[in-house]
C-alpha positions in Angstrom: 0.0 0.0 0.0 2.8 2.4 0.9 4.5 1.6 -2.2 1.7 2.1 -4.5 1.1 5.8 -2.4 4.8 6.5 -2.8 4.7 5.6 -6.7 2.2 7.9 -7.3 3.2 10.6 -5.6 6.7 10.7 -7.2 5.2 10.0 -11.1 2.6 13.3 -10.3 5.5 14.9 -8.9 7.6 14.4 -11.9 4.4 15.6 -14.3 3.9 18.8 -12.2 7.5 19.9 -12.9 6.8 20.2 -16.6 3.6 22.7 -16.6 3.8 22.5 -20.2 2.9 18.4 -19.9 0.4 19.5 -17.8 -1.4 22.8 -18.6 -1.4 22.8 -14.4 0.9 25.2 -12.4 0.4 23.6 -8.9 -1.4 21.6 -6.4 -3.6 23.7 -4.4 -5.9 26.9 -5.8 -8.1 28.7 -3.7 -11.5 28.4 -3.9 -13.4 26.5 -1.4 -16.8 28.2 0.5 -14.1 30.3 2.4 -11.7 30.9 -0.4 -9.1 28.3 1.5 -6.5 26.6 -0.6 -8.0 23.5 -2.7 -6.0 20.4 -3.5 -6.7 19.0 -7.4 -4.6 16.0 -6.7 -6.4 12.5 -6.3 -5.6 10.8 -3.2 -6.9 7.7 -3.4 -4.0 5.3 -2.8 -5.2 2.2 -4.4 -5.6 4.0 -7.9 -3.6 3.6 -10.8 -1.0 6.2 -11.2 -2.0 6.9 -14.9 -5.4 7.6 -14.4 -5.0 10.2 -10.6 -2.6 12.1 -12.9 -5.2 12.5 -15.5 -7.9 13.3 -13.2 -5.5 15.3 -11.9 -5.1 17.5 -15.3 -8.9 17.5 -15.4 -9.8 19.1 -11.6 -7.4 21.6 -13.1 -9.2 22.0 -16.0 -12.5 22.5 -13.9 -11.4 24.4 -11.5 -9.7 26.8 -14.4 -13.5 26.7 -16.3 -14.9 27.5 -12.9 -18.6 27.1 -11.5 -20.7 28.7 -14.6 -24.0 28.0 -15.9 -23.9 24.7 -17.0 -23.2 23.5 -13.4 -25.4 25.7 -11.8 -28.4 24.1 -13.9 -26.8 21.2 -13.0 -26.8 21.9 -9.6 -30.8 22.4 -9.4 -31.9 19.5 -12.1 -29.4 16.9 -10.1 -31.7 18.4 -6.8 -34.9 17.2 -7.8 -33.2 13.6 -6.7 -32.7 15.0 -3.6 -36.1 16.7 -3.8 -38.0 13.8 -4.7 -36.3 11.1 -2.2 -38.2 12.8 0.2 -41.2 13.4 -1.6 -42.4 10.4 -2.1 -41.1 8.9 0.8 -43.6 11.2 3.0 -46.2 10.4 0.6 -46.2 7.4 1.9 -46.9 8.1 5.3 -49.5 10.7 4.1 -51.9 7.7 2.4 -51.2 5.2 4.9 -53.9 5.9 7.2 -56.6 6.2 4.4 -56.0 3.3 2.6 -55.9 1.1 6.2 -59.7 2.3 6.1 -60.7 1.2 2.9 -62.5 -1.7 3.2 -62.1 -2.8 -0.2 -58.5 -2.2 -0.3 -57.2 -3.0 3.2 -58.5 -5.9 4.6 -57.4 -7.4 8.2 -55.0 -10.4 7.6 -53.4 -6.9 6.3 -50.7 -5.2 8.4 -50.4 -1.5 8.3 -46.7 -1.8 8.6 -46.5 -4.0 5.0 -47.3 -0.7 3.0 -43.3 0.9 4.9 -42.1 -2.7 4.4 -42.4 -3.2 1.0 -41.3 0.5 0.6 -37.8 -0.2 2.0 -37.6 -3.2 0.0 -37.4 -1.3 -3.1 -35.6 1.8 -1.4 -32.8 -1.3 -0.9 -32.6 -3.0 -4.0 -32.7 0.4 -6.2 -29.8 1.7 -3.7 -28.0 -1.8 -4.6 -28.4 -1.9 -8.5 -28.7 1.7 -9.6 -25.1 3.3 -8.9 -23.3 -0.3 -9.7 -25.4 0.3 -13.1 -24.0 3.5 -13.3 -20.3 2.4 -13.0 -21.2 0.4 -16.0 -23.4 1.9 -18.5 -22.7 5.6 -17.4 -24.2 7.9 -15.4 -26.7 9.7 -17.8 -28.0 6.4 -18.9 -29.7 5.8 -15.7 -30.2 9.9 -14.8 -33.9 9.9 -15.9 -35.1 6.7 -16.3 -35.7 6.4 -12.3 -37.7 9.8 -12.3 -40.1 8.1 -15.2 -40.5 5.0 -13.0 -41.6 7.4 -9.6 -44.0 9.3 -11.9 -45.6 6.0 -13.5 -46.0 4.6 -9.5 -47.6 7.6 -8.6 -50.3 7.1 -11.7 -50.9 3.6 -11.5 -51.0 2.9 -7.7 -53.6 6.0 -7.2 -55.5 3.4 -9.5 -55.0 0.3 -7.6 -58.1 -2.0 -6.1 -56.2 -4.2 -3.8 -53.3 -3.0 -1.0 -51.3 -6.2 -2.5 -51.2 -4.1 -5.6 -50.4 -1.3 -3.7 -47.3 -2.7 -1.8 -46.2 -3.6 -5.4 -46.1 -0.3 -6.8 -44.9 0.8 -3.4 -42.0 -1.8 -3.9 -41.2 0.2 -7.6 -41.4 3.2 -6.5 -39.1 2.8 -4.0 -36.6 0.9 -6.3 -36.5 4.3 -8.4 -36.5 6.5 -4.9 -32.9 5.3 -4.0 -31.2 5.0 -7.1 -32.3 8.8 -8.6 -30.9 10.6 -5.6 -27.5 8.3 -5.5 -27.0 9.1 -9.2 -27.5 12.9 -8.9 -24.9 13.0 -6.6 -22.8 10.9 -8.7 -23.2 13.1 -11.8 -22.6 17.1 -9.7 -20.0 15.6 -7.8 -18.2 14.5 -11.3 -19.1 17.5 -13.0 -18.0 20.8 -10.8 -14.8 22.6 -9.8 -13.2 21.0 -6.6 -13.9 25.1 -5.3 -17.6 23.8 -4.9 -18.0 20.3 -3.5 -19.8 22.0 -0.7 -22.4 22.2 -2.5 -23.2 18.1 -2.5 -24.3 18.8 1.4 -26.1 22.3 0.2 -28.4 19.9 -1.5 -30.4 18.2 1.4 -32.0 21.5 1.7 -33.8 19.8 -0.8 -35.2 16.6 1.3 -36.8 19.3 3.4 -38.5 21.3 0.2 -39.8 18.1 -0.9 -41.8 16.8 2.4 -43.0 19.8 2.7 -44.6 20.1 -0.5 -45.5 16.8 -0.1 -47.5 17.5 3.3 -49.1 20.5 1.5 -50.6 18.3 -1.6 -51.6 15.7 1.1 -53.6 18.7 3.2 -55.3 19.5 0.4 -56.4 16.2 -0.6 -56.5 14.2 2.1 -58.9 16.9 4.2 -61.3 17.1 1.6 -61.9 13.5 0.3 -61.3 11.0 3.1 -64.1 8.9 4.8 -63.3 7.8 8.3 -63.1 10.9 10.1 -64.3 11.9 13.8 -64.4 15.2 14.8 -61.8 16.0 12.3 -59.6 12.6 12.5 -58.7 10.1 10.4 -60.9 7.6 12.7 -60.6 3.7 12.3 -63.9 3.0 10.8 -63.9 1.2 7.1 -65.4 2.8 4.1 -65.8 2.7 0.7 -63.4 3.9 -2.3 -65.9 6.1 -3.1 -65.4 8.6 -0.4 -62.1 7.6 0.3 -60.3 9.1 -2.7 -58.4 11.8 -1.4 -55.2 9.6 -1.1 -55.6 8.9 -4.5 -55.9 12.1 -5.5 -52.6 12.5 -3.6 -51.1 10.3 -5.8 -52.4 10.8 -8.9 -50.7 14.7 -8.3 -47.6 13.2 -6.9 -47.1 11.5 -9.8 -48.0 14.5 -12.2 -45.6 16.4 -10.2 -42.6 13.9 -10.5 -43.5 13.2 -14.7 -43.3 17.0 -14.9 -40.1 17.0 -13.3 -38.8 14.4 -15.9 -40.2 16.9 -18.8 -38.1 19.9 -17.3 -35.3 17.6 -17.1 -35.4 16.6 -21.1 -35.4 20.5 -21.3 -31.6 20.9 -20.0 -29.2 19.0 -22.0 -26.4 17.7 -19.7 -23.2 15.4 -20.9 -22.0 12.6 -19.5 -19.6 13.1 -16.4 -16.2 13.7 -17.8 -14.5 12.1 -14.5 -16.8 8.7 -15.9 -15.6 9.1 -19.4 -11.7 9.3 -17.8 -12.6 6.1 -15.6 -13.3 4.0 -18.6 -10.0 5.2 -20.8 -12.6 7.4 -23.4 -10.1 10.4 -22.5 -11.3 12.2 -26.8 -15.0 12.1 -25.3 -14.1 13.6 -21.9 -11.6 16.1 -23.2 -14.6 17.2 -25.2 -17.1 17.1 -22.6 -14.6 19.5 -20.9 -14.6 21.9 -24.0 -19.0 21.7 -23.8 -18.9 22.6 -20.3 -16.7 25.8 -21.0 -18.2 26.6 -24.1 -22.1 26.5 -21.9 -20.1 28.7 -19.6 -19.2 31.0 -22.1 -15.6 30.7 -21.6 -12.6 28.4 -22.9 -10.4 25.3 -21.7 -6.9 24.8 -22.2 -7.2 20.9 -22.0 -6.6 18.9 -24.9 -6.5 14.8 -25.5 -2.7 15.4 -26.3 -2.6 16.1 -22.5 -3.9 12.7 -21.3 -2.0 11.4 -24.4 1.4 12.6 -23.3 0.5 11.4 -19.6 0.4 7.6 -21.3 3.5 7.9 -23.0 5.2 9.0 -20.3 4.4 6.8 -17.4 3.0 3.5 -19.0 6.3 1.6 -19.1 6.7 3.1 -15.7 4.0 1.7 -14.6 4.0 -1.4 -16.1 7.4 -1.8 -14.4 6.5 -1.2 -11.0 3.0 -3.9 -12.1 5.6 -6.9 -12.8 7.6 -5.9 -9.1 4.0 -7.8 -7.8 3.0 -3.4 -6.7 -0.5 -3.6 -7.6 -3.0 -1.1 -8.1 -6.5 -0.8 -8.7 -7.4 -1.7 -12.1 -7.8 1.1 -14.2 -9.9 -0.5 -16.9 -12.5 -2.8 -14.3 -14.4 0.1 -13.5 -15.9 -0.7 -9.7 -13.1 -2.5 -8.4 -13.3 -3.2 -4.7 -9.7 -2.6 -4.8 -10.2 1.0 -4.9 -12.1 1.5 -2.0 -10.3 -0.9 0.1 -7.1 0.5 -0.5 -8.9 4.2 0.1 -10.6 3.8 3.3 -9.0 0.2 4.7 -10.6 -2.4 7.0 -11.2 0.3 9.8 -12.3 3.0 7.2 -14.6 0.9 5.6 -16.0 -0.2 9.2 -16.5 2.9 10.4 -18.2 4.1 7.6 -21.0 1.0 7.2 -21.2 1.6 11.0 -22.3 5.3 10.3 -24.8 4.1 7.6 -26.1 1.6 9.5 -27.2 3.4 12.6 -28.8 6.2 10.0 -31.0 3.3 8.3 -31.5 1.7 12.0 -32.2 4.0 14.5 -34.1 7.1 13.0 -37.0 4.9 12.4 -36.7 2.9 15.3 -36.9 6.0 17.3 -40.0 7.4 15.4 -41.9 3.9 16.3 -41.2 3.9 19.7 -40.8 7.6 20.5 -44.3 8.7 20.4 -45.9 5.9 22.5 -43.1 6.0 25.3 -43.9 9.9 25.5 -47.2 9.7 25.6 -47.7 7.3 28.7 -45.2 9.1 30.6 -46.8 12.4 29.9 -50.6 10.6 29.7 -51.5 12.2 26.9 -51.7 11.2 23.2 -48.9 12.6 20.9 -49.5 13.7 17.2 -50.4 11.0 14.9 -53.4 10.7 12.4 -56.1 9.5 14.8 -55.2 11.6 17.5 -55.4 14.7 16.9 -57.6 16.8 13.5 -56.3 16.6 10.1 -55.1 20.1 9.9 -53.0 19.7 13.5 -51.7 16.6 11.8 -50.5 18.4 8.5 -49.7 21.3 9.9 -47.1 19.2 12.5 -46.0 17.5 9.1 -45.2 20.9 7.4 -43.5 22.4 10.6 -41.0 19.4 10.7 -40.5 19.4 7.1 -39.7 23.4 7.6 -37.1 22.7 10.4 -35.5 20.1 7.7 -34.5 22.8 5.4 -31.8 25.0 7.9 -30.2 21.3 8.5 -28.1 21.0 5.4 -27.4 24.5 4.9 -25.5 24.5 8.5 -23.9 21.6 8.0 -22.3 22.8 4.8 -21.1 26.2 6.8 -19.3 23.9 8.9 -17.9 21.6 7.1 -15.8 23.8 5.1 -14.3 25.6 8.2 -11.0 24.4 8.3 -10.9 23.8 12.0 -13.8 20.9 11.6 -14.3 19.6 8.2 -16.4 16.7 7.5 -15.0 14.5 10.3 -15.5 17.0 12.9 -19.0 18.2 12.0 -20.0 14.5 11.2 -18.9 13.7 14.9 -20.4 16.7 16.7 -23.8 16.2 14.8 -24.1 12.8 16.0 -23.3 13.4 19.2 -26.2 16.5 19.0 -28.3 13.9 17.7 -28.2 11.1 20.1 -28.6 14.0 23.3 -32.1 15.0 21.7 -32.8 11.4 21.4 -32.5 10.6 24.8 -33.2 14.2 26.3 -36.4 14.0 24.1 -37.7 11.4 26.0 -38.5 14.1 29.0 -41.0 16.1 27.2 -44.4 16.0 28.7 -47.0 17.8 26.7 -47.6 17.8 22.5 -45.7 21.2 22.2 -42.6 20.0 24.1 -42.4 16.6 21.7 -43.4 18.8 18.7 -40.1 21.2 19.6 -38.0 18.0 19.8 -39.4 16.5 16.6 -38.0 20.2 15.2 -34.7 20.4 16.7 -34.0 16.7 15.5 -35.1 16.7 11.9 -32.4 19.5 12.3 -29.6 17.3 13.0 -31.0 14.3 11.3 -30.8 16.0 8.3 -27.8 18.3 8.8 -25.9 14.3 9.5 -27.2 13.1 6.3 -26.0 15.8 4.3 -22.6 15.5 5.7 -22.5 11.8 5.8 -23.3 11.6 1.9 -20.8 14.5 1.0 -18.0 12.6 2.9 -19.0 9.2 1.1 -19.1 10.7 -2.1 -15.4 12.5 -1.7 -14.0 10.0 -0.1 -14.7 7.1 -3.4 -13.1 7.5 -6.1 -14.5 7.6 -10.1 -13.8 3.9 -10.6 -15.5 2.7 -7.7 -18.3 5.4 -7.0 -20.9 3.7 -8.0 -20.1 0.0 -6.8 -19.4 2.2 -3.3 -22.4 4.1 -2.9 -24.2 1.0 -3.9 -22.7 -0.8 -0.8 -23.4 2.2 1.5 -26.9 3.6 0.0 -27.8 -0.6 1.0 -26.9 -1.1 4.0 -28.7 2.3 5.1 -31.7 1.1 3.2 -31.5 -2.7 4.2 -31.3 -1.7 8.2 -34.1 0.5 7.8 -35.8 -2.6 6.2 -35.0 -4.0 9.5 -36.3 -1.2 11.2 -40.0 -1.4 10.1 -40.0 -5.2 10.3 -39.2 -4.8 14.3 -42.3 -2.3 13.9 -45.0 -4.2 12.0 -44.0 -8.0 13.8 -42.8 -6.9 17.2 -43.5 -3.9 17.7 -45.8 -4.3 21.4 -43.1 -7.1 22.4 -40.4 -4.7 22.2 -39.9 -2.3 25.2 -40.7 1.5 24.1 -37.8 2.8 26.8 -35.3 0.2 25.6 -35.6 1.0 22.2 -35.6 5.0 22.4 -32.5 4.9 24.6 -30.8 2.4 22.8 -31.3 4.5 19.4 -29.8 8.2 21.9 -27.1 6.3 23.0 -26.0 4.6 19.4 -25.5 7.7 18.2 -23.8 9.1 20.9 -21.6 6.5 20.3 -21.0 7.2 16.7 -19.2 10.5 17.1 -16.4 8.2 18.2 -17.0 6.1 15.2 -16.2 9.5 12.7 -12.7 9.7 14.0 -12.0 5.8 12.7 -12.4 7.5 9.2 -9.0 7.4 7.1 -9.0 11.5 6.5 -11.0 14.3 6.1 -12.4 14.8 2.4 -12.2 19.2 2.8 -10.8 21.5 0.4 -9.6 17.4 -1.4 -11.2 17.1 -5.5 -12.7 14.0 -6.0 -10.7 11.8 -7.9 
């Protein structure tokens, strides 16, 4: 491993001496959120020396183009992933109660839970198969496809007769959900100036946009056109479709909203990610990517194929050399090599960093099953759910917490570029935040006080995410991005899989003080786990 580092290292060392081989005059620029110094060489240690002095030559290149308007429209249509994740994840939770009372849909071998099951399911599977996709076929390939699957759930599961059916489409939609917000982040992250990698975290501003207008289209409905209701509540009481179709008519709009989406994103015409293109030896295609992107931003690019050209002249016999001395690198042709991110992170790095997803996917909705039941009997009271309390208090609690979402990412991304805290820093601070409100939480004693706590947390749930995906992102390099975030985006999807199972088999069996504390404490314990990360990804260009 130290040989392979040291290798590389000298070979970019010996590049960077002839600017002229190049078209770079240095390592570091300044550019970052706080214009500190910015580092353009790739780091990953497990890469092939040929291609981290390319990708090298092309952060250069971007960071020379700067952030124009093709990244910037970038920048919002690779948010509507983002934007949509959340979306339809809350509109899940918004129909849930109105289809459990719809006696030809929902009948009572059925479990409410199976609708959140089957949900997680797909979110799994799409986080497993979309980005590994991506490594292979490209990342544009699979950019709208997933947006055109979430529209089509939305249309035809409004439609659907039987919940079976229902948990289906549920399934799909969630398939799409993962993947399209794991391939947005794929395609900024590959596409933008090193100066402005911040702006991967800036994004989950966007989770909170998207349940909140997802709460809004559910008030409107869902008020109106649901059968059921007692004194303003969603009661328990079965009825018929036909006064029962305000969920539908949820859906039916949530889909109309997420196919119009798609149309805006057939509007902008974006290029495959030049970093890709690198990764898979087409250098012609990516050098002229490069010259699109500075021509959108009305501007020029030095970089020409005869720079990645001279790069393979000079250091393939080098290379080669050093290959038959048994010093092995990550294949630069077998794009998603598990080589790459092993020899990045390492056994403790890539521990740490599953440990991090897995208490994300584990405990957040652990908590949220347990949370509201332990409160309530110690505070003998009923907390805020859809039976409980009228259908306005119960959308207007959604849009509050969805409102509090939105200041999340943009603090995390303040601090993370601060050179005194970075991503590891802020990572460990917000999860120790976290777990305090978890277990402090469990003191409130009336609906405002477990309101104010369901505020301050989607705060720092949110803020945790955001920083958690922007370190992942850095941290994997081009090759092995996909194959990565496919590992990563599963195992937070798969242990909230576990999550809702625990909730709709044994849910009563389980202990509601146990649970709450163990999820506080967990995360108190994962600000420990941030510092078993290898480095800290700020002011670093992906490779």
């Amino acid at each position: 491993m130290e040989g392979q580092s040291t290798f590389a290292s000298t070979l970019l060392d010996d590049i960077e001496k002839n600017p002229a081989a190049t078209g770079s005059t240095g390592k570091k620029r300044s550019g970052n959120l706080y214009r500190a110094e910015v580092d353009t060489v790739a780091h990953g240690s497990g890469l092939d020396p040929i291609y981290a002095s390319k990708v090298h030559v092309l952060n250069e290149a971007l960071m020379d183009i700067g952030m124009g308007r093709y990244q910037w429209l970038l920048f919002l249509a690779t948010s509507m992933g983002w934007f949509l994740d959340q979306f339809w994840i809350m509109a899940f939770t918004i129909i849930a109660p109105s289809t459990a009372n719809e006696n030809q849909l929902f009948y009572p071998n059925n479990k409410f839970g199976y609708l959140f099951i089957s949900l997680f399911v797909g979110l799994a599977a799409g986080a497993a198969v979309w980005p590994v996709l991506a490594d292979r076929i490209g990342r544009k390939a699979v950019f709208t496809s997933t947006v055109v699957l979430m529209g089509m759930g939305g249309l035809v599961g409004a439609g659907m007769s039987e919940f079976t059916g229902l948990c289906v489409v549920g399934a799909v939609v969630g398939f799409a959900i993962s993947g399209n917000q794991a391939i947005s982040v794929m395609i900024l992250v590959e596409s933008i100036p090193a100066s402005h990698q911040w702006l991967v975290s800036l994004q989950g501003v966007f989770w909170g946009l998207g349940q909140l207008v997802a709460s809004l289209i559910g008030w409107a409905f869902i008020e109106g056109w649901t059968c059921g209701t007692v004194g303003g509540k969603i009661g328990s009481a079965t009825c018929h479709y036909v006064s029962n179709k305000g969920w539908r008519y949820a859906w039916w709009t949530f889909g109309c909203v997420t196919l119009f989406f798609h149309l805006c994103r057939l509007l902008f015409s974006f290029y495959e990610t030049p970093k890709f293109l690198l990764a898979q030896r087409r250098d012609a295609e990516a050098t002229q990517v490069i010259k699109e992107i500075a021509s959108s931003n009305k501007t020029s690019t030095w970089l020409s194929e005869s720079h990645f050209a001279r790069i393979d002249s000079t250091m393939g016999a080098e290379v080669a050399a050093y290959k038959e001395k048994g010093i092995g690198f990550a294949s630069y042709s077998s794009v998603g090599s598990l080589r790459s991110i092993t020899s990045s992170l390492g056994f403790p790095g890539i521990t740490s960093l599953l440990l991090l997803w897995i208490t994300t996917g584990l405990s957040f909705t652990l908590y949220q099953t347990y949370i509201p039941n332990y409160i309530g009997a110690q505070g003998d009271f009923d907390v805020v759910s859809a039976t409980s309390v009228s259908t306005n208090s119960l959308f207007s609690y959604y849009a509050e917490v969805a409102t509090f979402m939105i200041p999340g990412p943009i603090i995390a991304t303040l601090l993370i570029e601060l050179k005194s805290l970075g991503r590891q820093r802020t990572g460990a601070i917000l999860a120790f935040l976290t777990g305090l409100i978890m277990l402090v939480s469990t003191q409130a004693r009336t609906n405002t006080a477990y309101v104010v706590f369901e505020c301050v947390l989607a705060v720092l749930q949110y803020a945790s995410q955001a920083v958690l995906i922007t370190y992942t992102v850095e941290i994997l390099d081009t090759p092995a991005r996909g194959l990565g975030l496919g590992i990563t985006g599963f195992v937070w999807r798969a242990f909230g899989l576990v999550a809702e199972i625990v909730a709709t088999y044994v849910g009563e069996d389980v202990g509601q003080a146990p649970a709450v504390w163990f999820c506080g404490a967990l995360w108190v314990l994962m600000s420990a786990v941030w510092f078993g990360l290898p480095r800290d990804t700020r002011g670093a260009a992906v490779a």
